[in-house]
C-alpha positions as CSV (number, residue, x, y, z in Angstrom):
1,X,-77.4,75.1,-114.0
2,X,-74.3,75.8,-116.3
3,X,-74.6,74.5,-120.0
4,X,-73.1,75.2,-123.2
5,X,-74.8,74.0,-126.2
6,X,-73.7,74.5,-129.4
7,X,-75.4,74.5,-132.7
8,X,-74.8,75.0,-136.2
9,X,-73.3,72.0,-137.4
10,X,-74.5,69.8,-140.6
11,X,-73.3,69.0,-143.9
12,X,-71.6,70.8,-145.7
13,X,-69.4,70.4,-149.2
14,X,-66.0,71.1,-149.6
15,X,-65.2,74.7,-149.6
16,X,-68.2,76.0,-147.8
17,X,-68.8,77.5,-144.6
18,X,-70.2,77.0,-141.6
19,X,-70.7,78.8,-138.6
20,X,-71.1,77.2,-134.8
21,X,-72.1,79.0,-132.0
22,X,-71.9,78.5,-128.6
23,X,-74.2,79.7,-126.2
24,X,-74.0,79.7,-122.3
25,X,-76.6,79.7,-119.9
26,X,-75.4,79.9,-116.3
27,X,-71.9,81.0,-117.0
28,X,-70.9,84.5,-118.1
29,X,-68.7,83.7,-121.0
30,X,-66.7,87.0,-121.0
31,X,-64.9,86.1,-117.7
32,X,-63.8,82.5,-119.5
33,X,-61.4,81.3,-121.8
34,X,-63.3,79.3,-124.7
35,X,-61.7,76.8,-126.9
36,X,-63.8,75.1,-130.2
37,X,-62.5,71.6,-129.8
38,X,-63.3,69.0,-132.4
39,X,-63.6,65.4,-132.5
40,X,-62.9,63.0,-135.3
41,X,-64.0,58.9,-134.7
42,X,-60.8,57.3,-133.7
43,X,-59.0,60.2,-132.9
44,X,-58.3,62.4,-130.0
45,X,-59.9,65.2,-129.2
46,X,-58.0,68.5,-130.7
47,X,-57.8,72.0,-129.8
48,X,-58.7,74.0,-133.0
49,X,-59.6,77.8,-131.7
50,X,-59.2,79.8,-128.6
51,X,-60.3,82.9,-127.1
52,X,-58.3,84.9,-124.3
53,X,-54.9,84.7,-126.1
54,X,-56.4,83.6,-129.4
55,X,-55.1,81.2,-131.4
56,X,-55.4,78.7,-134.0
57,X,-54.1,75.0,-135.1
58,X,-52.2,75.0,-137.8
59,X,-54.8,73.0,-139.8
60,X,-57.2,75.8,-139.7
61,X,-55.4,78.9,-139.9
62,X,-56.7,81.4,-142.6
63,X,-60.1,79.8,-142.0
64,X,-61.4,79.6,-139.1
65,X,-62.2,82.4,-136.5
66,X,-63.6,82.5,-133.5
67,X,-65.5,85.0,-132.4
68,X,-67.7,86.6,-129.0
69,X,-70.8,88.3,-128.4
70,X,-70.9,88.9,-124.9
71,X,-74.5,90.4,-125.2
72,X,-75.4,87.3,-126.0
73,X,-73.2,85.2,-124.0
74,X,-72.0,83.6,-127.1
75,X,-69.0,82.9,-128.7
76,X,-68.9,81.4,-132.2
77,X,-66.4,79.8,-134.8
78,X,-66.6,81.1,-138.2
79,X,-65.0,78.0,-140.7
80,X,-64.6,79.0,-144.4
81,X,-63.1,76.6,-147.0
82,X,-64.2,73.7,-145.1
83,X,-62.2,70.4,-145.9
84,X,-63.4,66.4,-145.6
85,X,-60.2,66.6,-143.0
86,X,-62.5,69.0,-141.0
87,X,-65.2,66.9,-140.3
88,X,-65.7,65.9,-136.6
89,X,-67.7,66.6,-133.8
90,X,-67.0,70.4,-132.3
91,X,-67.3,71.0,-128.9
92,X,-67.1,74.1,-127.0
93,X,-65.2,74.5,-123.9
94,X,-65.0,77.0,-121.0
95,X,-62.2,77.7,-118.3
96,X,-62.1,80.0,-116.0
97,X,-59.0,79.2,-113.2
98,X,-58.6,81.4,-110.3
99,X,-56.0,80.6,-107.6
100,X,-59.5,79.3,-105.5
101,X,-60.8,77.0,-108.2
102,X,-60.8,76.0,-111.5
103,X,-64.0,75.5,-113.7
104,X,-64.1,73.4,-116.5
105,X,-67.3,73.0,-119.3
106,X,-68.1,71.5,-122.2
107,X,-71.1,71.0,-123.9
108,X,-72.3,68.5,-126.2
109,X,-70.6,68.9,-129.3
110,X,-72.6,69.2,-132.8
111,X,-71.2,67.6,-136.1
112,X,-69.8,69.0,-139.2
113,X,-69.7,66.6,-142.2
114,X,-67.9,68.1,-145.4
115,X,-68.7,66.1,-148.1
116,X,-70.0,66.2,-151.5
């Protein structure tokens, strides 16, 4: 019943943008916190953006944002001045914890290749 599926992803050369989106279906993504994850092979999994308190890595600061539309139960991440270091799989993630339970999504990630 609850996904998240993002989209958006591709290739892309350096210094150009991109932007993912995330959209929820089950969920409503306005009572979660939502994270943009990415995912480079051989490495772990990295936070890059959050909502709620929203914040950035260091990497991406000045370039990325992330974004909602709670009409459309989406939240997106805006990535200008894309670098090869950015290329990964993205994934988004949604947490919501109450002190009755915790939920935990993710969906199933889309790639971003910069390259020329």
């Amino acid at each position: 019943q609850v996904q998240l599926v993002e989209s958006g992803g591709g290739l892309v050369q350096p210094g150009g943008s991109l932007r993912l989106t995330c959209a929820a279906s089950g969920i409503m993504l306005s009572i979660y916190d939502v994270g943009w994850y990415r995912q480079a092979p051989g490495k772990q999994r990295e936070l890059v953006a959050s909502s709620g308190i929203t914040n950035y890595a260091d990497s991406v600061k000045g370039r990325f944002t992330i974004s909602r539309d709670n009409a459309k139960n989406t939240v997106y991440l805006q990535m200008n001045s894309l670098k090869p270091e950015d290329t990964a799989v993205y994934y988004c993630n949604a947490v919501r914890s109450t002190i009755v339970g915790k939920w935990n999504y993710w969906g199933q990630g889309t790639q971003v290749t910069v390259s020329s």
